[in-house]
mmCIF file of the N, C-alpha and C atoms, coordinates in Angstrom:
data_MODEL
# 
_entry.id   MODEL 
# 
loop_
_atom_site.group_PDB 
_atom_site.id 
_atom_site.type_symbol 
_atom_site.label_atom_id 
_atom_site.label_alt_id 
_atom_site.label_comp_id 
_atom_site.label_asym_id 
_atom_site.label_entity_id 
_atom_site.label_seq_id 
_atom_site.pdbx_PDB_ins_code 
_atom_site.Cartn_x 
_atom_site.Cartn_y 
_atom_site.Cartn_z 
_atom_site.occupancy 
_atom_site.B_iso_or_equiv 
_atom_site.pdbx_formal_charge 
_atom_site.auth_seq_id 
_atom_site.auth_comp_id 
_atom_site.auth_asym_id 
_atom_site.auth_atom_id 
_atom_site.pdbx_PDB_model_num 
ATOM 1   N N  . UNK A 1 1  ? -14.490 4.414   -26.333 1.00 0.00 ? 1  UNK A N  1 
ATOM 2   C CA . UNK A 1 1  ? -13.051 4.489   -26.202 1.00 0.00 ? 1  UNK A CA 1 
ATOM 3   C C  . UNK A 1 1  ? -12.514 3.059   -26.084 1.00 0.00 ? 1  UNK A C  1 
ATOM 4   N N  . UNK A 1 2  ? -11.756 2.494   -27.115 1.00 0.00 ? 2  UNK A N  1 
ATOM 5   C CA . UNK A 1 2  ? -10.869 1.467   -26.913 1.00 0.00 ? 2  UNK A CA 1 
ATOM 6   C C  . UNK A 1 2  ? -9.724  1.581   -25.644 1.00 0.00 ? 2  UNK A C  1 
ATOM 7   N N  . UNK A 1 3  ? -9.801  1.068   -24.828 1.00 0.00 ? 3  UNK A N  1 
ATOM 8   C CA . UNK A 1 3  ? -8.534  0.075   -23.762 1.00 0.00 ? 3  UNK A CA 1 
ATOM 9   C C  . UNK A 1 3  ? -7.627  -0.551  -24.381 1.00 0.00 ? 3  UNK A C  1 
ATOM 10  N N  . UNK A 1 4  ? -6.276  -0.011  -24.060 1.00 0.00 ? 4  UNK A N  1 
ATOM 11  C CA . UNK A 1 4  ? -5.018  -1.146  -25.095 1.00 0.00 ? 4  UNK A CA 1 
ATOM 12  C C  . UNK A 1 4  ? -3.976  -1.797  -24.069 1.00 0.00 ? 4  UNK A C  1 
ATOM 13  N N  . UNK A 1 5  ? -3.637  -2.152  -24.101 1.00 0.00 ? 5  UNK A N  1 
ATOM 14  C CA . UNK A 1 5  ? -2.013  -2.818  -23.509 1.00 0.00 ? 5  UNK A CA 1 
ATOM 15  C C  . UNK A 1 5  ? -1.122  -1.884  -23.344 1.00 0.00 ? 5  UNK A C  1 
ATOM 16  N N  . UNK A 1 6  ? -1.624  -0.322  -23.726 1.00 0.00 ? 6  UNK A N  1 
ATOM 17  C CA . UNK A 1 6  ? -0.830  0.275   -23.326 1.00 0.00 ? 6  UNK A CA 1 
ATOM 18  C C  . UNK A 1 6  ? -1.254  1.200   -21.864 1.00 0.00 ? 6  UNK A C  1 
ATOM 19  N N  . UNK A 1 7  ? -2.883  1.221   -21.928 1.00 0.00 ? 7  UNK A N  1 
ATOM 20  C CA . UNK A 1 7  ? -3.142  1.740   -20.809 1.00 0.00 ? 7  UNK A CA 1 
ATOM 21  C C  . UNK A 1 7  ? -3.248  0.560   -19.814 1.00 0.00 ? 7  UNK A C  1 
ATOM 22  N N  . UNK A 1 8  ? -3.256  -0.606  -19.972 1.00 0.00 ? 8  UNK A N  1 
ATOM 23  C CA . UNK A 1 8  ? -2.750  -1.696  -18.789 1.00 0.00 ? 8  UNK A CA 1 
ATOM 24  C C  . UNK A 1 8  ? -1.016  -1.606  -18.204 1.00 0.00 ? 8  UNK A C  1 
ATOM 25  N N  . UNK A 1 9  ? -0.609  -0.916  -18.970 1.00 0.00 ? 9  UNK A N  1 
ATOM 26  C CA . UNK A 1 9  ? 0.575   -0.807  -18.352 1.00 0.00 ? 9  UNK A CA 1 
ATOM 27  C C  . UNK A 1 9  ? 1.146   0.278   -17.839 1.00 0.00 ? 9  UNK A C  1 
ATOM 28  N N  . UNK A 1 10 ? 0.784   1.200   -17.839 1.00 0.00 ? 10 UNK A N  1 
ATOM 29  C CA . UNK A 1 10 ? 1.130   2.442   -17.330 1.00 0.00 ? 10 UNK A CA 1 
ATOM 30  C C  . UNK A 1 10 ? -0.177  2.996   -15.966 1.00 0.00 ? 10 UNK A C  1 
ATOM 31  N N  . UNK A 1 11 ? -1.160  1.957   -15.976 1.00 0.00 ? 11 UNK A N  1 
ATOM 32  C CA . UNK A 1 11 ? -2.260  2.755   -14.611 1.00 0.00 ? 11 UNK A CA 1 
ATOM 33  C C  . UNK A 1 11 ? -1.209  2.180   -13.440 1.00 0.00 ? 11 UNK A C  1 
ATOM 34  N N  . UNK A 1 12 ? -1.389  3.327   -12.880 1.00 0.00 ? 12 UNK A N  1 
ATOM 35  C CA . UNK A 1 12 ? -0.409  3.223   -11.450 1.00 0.00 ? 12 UNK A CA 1 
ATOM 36  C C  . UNK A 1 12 ? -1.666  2.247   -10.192 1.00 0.00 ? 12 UNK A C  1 
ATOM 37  N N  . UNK A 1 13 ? -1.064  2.195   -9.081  1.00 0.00 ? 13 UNK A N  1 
ATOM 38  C CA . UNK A 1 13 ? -1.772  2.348   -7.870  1.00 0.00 ? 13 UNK A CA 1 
ATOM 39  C C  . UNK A 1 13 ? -2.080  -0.065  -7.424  1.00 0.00 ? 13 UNK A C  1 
ATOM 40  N N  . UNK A 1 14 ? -1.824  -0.496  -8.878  1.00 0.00 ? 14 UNK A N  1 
ATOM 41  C CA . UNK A 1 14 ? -1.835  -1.865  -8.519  1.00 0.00 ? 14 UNK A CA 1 
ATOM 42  C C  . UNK A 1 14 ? -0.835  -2.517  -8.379  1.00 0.00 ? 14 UNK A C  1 
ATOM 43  N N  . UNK A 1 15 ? 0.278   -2.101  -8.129  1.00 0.00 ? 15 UNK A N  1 
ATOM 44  C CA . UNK A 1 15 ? 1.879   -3.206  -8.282  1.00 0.00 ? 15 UNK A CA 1 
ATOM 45  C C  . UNK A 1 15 ? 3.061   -1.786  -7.492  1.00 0.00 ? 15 UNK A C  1 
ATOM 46  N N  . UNK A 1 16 ? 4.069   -2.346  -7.442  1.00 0.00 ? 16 UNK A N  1 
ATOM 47  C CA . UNK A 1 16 ? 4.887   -1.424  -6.938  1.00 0.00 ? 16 UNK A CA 1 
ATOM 48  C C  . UNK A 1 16 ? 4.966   -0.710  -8.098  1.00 0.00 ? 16 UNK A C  1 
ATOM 49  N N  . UNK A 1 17 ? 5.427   -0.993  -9.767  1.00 0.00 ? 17 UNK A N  1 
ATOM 50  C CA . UNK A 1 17 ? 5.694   -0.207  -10.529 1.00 0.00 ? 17 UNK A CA 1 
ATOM 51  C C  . UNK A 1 17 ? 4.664   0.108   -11.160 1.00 0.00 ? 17 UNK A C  1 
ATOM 52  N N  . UNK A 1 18 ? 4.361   0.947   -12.297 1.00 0.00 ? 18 UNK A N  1 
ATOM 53  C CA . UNK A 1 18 ? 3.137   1.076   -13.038 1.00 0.00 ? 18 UNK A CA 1 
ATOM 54  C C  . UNK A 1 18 ? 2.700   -0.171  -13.722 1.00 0.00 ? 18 UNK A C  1 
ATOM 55  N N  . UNK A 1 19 ? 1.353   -0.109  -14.079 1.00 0.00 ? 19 UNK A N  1 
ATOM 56  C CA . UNK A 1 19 ? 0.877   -1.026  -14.674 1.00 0.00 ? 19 UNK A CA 1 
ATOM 57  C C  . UNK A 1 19 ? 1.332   -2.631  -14.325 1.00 0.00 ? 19 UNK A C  1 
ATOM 58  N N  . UNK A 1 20 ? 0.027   -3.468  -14.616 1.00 0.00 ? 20 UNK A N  1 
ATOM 59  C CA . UNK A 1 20 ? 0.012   -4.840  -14.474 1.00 0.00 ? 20 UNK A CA 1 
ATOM 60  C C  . UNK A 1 20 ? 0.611   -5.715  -15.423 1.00 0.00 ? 20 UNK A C  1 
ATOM 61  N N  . UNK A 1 21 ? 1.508   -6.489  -14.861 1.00 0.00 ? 21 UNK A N  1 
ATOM 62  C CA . UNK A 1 21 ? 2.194   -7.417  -15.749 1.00 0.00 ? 21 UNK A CA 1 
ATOM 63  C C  . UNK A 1 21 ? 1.010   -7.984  -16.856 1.00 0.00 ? 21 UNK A C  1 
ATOM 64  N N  . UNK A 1 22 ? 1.456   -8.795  -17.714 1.00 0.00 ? 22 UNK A N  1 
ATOM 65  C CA . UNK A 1 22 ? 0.695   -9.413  -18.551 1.00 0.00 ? 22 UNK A CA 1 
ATOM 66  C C  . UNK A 1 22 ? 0.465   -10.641 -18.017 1.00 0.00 ? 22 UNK A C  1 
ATOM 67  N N  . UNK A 1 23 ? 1.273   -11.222 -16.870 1.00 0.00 ? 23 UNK A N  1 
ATOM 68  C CA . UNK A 1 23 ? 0.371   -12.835 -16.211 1.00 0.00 ? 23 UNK A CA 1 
ATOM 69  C C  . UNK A 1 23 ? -0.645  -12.406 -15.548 1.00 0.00 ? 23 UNK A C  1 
ATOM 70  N N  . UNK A 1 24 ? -0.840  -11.099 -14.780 1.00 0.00 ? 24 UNK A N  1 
ATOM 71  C CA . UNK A 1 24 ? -1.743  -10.636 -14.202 1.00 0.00 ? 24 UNK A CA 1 
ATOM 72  C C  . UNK A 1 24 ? -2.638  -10.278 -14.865 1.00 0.00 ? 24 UNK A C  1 
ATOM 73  N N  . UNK A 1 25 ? -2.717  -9.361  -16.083 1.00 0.00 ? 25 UNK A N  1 
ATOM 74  C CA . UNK A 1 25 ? -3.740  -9.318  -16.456 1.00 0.00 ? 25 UNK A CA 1 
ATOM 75  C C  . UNK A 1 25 ? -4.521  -10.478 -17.487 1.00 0.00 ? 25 UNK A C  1 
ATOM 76  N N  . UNK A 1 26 ? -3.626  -11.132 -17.656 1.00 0.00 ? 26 UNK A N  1 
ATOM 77  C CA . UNK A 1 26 ? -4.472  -12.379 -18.419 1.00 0.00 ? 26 UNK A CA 1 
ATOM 78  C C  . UNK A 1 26 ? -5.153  -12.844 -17.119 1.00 0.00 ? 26 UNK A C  1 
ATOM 79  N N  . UNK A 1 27 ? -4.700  -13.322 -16.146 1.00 0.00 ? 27 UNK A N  1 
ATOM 80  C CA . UNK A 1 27 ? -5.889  -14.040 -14.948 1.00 0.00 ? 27 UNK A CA 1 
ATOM 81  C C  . UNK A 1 27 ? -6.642  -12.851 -15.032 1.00 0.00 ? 27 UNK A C  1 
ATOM 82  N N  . UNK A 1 28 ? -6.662  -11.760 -14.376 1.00 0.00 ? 28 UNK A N  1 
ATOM 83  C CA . UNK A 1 28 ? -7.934  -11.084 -14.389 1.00 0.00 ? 28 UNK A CA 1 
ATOM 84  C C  . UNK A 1 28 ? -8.668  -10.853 -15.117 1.00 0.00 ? 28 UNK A C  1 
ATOM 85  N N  . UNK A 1 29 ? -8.473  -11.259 -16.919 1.00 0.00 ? 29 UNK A N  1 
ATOM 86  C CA . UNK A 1 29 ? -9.076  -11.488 -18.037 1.00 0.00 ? 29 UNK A CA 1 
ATOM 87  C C  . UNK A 1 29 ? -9.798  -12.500 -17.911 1.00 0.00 ? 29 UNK A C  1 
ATOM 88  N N  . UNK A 1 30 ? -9.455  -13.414 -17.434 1.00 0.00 ? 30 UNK A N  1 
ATOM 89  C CA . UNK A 1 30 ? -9.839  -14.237 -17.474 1.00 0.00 ? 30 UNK A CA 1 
ATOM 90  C C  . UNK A 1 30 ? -10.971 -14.867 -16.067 1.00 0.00 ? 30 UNK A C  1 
ATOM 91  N N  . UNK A 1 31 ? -10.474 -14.395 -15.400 1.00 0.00 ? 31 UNK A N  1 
ATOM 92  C CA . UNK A 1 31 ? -11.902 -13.935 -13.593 1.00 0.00 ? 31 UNK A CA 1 
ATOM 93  C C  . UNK A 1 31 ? -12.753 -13.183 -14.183 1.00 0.00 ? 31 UNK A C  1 
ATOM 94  N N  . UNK A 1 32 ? -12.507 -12.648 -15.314 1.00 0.00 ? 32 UNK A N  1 
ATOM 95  C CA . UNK A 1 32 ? -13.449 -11.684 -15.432 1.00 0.00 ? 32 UNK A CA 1 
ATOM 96  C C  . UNK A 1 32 ? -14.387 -12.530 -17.024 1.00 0.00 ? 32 UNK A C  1 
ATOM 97  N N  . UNK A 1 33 ? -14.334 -13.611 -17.679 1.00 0.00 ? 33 UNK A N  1 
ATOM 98  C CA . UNK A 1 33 ? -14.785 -13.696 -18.778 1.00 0.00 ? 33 UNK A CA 1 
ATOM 99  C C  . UNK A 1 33 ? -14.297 -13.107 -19.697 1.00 0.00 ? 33 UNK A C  1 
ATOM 100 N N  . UNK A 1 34 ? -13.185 -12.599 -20.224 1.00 0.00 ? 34 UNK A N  1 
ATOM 101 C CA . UNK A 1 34 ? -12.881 -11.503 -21.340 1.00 0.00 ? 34 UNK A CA 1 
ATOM 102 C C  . UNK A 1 34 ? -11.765 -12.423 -21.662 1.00 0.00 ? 34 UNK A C  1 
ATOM 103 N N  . UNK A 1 35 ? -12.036 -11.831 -23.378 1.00 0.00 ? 35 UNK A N  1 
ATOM 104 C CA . UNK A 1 35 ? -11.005 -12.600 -24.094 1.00 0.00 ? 35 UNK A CA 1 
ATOM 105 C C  . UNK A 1 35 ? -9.683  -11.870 -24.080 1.00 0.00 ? 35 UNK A C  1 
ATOM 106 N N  . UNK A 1 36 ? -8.671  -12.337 -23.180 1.00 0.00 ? 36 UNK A N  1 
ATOM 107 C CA . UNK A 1 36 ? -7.043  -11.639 -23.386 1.00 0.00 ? 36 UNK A CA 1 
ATOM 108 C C  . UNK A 1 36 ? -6.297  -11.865 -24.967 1.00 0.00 ? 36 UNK A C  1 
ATOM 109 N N  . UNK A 1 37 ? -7.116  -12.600 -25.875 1.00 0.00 ? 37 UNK A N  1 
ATOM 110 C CA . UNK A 1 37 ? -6.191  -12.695 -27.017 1.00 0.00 ? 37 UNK A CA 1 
ATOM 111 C C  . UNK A 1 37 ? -6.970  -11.477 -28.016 1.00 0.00 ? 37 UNK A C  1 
ATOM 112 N N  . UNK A 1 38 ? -8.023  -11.579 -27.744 1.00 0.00 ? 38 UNK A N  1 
ATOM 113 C CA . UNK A 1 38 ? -8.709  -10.481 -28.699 1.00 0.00 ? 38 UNK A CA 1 
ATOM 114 C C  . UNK A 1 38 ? -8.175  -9.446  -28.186 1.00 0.00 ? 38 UNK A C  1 
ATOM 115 N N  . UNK A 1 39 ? -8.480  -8.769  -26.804 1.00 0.00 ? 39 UNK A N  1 
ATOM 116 C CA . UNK A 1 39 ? -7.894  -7.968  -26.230 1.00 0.00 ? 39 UNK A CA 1 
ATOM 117 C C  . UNK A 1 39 ? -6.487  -7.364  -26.712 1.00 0.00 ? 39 UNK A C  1 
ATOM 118 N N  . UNK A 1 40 ? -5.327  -7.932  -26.509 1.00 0.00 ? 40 UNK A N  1 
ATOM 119 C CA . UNK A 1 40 ? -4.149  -7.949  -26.873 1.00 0.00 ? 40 UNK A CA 1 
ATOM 120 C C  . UNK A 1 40 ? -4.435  -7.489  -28.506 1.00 0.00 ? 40 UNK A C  1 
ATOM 121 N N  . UNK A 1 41 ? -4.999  -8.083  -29.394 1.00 0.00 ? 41 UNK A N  1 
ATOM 122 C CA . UNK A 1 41 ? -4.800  -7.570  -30.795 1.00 0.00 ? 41 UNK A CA 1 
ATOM 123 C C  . UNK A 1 41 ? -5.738  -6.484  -31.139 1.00 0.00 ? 41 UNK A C  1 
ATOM 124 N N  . UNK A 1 42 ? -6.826  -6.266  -30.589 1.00 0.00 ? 42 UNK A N  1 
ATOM 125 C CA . UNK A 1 42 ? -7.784  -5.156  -31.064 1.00 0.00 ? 42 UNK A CA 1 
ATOM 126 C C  . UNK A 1 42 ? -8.368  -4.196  -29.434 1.00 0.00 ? 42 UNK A C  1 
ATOM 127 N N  . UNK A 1 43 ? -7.988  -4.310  -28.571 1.00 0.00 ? 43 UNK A N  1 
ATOM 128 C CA . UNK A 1 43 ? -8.296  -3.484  -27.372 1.00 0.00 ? 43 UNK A CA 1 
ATOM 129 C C  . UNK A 1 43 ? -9.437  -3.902  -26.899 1.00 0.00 ? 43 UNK A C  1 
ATOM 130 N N  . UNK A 1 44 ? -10.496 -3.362  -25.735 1.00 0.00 ? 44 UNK A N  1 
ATOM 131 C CA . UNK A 1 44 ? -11.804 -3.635  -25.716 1.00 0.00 ? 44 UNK A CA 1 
ATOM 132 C C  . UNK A 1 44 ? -12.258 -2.103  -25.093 1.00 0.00 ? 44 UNK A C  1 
ATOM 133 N N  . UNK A 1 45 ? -13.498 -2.296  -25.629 1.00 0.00 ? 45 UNK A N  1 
ATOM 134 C CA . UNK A 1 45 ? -14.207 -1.426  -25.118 1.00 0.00 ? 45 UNK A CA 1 
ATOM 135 C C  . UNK A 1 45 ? -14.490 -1.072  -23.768 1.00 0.00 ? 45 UNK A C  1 
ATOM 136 N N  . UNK A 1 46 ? -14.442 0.296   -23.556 1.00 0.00 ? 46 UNK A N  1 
ATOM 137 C CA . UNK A 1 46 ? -14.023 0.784   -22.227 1.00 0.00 ? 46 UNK A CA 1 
ATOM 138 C C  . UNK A 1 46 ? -15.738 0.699   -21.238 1.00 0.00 ? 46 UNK A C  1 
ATOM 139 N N  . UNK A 1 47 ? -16.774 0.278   -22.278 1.00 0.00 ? 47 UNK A N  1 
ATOM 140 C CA . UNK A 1 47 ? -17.712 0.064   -21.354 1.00 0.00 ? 47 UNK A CA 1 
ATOM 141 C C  . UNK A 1 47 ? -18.076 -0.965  -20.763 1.00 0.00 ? 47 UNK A C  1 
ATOM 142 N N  . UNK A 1 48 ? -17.461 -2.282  -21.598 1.00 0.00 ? 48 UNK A N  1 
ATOM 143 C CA . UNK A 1 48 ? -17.279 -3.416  -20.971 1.00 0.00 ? 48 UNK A CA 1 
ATOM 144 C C  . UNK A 1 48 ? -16.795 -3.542  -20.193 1.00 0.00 ? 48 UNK A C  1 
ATOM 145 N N  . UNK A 1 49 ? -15.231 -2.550  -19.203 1.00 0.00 ? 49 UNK A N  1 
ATOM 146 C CA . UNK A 1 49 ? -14.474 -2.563  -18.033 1.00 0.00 ? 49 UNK A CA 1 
ATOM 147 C C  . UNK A 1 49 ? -15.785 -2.404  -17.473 1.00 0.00 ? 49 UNK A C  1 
ATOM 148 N N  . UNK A 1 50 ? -16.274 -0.795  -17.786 1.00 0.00 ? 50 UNK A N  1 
ATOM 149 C CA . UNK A 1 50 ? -17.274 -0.312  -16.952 1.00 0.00 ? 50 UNK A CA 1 
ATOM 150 C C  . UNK A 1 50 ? -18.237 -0.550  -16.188 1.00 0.00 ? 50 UNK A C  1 
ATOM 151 N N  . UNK A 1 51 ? -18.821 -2.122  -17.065 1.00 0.00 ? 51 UNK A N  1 
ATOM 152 C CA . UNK A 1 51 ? -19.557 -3.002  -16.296 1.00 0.00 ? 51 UNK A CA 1 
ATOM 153 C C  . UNK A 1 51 ? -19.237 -3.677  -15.479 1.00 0.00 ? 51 UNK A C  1 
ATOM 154 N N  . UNK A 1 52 ? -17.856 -3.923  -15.508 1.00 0.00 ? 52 UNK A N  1 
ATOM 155 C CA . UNK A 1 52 ? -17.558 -5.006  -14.356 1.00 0.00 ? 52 UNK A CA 1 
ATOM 156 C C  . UNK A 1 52 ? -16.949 -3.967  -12.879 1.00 0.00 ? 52 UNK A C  1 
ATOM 157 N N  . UNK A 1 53 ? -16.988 -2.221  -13.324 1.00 0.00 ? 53 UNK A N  1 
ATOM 158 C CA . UNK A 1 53 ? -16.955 -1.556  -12.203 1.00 0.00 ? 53 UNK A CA 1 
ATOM 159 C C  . UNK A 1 53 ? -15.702 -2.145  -10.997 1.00 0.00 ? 53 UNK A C  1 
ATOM 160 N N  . UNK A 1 54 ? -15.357 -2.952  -10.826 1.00 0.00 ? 54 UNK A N  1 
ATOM 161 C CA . UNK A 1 54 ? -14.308 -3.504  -9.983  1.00 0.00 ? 54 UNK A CA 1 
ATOM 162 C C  . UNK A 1 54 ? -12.995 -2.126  -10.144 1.00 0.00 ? 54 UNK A C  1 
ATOM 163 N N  . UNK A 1 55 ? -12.518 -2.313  -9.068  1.00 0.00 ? 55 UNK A N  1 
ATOM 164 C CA . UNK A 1 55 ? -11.172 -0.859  -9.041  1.00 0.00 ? 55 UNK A CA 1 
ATOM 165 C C  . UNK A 1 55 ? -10.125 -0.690  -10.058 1.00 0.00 ? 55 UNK A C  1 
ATOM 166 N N  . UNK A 1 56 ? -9.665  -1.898  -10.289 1.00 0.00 ? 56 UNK A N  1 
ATOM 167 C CA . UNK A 1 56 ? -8.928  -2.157  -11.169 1.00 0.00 ? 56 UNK A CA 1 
ATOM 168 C C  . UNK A 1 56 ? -9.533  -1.798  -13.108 1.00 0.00 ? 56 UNK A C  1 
ATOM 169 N N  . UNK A 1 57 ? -10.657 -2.288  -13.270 1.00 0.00 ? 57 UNK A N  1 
ATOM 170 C CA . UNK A 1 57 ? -10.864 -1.709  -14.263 1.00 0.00 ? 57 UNK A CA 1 
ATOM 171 C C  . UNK A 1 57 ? -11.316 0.177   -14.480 1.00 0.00 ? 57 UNK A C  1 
ATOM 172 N N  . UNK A 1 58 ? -11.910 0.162   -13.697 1.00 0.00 ? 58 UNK A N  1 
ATOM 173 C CA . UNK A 1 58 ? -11.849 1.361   -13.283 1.00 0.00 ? 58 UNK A CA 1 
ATOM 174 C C  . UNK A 1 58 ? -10.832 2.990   -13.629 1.00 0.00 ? 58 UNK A C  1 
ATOM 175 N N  . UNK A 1 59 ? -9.712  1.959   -12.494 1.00 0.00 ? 59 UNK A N  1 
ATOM 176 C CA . UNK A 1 59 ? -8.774  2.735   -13.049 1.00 0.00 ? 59 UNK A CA 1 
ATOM 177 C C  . UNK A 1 59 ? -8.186  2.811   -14.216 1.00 0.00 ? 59 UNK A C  1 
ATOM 178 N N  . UNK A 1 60 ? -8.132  1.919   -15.151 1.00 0.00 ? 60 UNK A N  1 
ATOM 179 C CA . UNK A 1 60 ? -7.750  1.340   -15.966 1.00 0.00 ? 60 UNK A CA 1 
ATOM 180 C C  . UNK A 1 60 ? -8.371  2.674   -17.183 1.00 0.00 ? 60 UNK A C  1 
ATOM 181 N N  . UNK A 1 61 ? -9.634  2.829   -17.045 1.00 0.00 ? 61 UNK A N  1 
ATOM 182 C CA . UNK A 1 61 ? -10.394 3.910   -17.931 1.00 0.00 ? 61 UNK A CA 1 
ATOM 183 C C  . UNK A 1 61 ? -10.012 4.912   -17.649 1.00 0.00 ? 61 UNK A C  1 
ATOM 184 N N  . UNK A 1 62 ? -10.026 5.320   -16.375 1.00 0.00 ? 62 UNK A N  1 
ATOM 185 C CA . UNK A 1 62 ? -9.565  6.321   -15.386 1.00 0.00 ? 62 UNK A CA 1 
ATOM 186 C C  . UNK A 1 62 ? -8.250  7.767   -16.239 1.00 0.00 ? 62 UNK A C  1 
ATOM 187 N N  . UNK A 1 63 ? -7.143  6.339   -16.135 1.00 0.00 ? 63 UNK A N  1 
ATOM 188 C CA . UNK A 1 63 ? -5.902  6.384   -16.989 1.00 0.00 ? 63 UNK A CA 1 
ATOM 189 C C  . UNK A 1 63 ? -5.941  6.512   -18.383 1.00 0.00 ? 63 UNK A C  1 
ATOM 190 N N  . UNK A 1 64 ? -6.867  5.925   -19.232 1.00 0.00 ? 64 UNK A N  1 
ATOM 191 C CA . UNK A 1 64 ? -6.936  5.818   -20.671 1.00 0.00 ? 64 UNK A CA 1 
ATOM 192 C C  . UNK A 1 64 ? -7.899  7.365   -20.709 1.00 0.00 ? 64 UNK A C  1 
ATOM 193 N N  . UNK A 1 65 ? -8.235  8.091   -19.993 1.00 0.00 ? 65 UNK A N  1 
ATOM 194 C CA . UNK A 1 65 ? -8.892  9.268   -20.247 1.00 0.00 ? 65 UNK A CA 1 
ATOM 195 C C  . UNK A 1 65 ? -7.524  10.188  -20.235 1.00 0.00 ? 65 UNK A C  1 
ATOM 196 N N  . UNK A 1 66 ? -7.165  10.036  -19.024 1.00 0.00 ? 66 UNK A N  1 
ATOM 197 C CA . UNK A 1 66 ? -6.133  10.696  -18.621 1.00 0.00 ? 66 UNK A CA 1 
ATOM 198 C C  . UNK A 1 66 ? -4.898  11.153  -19.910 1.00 0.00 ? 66 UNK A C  1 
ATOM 199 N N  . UNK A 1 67 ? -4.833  10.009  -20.602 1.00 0.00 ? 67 UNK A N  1 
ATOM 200 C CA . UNK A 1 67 ? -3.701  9.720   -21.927 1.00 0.00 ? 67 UNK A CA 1 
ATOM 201 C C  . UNK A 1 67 ? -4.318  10.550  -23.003 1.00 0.00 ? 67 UNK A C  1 
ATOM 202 N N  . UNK A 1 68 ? -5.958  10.049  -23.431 1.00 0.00 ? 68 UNK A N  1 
ATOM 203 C CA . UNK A 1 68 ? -6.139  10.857  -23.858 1.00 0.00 ? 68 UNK A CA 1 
ATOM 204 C C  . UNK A 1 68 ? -6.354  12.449  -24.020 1.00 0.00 ? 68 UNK A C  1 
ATOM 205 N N  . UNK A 1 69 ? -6.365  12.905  -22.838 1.00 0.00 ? 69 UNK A N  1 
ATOM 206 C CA . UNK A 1 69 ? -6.633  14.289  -22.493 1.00 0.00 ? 69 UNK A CA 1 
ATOM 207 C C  . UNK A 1 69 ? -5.483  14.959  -22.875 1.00 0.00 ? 69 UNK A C  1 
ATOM 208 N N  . UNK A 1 70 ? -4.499  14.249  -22.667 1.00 0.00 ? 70 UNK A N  1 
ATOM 209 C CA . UNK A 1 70 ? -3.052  14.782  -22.549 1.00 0.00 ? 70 UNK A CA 1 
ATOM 210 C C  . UNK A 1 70 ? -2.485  15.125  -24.218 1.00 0.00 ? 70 UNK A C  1 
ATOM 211 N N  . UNK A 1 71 ? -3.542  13.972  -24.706 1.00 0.00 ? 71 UNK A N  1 
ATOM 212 C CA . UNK A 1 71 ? -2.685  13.856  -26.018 1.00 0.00 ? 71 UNK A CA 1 
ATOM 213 C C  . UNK A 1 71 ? -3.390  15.343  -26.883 1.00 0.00 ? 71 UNK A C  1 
ATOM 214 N N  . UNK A 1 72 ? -4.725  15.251  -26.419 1.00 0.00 ? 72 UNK A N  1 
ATOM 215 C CA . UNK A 1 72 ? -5.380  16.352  -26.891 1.00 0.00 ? 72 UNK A CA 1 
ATOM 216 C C  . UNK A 1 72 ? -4.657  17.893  -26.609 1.00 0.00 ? 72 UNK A C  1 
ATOM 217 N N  . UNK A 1 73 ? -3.796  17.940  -25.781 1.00 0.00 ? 73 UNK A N  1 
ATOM 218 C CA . UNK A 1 73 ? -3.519  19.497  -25.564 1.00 0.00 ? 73 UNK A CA 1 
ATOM 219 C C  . UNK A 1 73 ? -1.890  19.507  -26.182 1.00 0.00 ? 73 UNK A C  1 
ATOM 220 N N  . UNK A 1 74 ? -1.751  18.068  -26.616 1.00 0.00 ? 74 UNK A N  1 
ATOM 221 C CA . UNK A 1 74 ? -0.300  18.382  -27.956 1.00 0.00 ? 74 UNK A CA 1 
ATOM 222 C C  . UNK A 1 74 ? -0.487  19.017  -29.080 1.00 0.00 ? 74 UNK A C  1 
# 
């Protein structure tokens, strides 16, 4: 499962509003080794969050299941 910029912005539970700004998630792209420009144009793979297991990515998959599930019962 690809991760997009769109499920960085809509996982709840890290900011008052949904999803993480984009200065935020470029630093944590970047704490984390991951390229935010590739990212941004082609998504990344949701097992690469997986490895880094931290909450934030986490949820991040969490949510991108969630989207997809949803989309499946349209």
């Amino acid at each position: 499962m690809k991760i997009t910029l769109e499920h960085l912005a809509g996982v709840r539970g890290f900011s008052v509003t949904p999803g993480l700004c984009r200065g935020g998630a470029r630093l944590w792209f970047a704490r984390h080794q991951l390229d935010w420009n590739a990212f941004r144009h082609d998504g990344i793979d949701a097992s690469l969050l997986e490895a880094i297991g931290d909450p934030f990515a986490m949820a991040v998959i969490g949510y991108a299941k969630e989207m997809e599930a949803e989309r499946g019962r349209s």
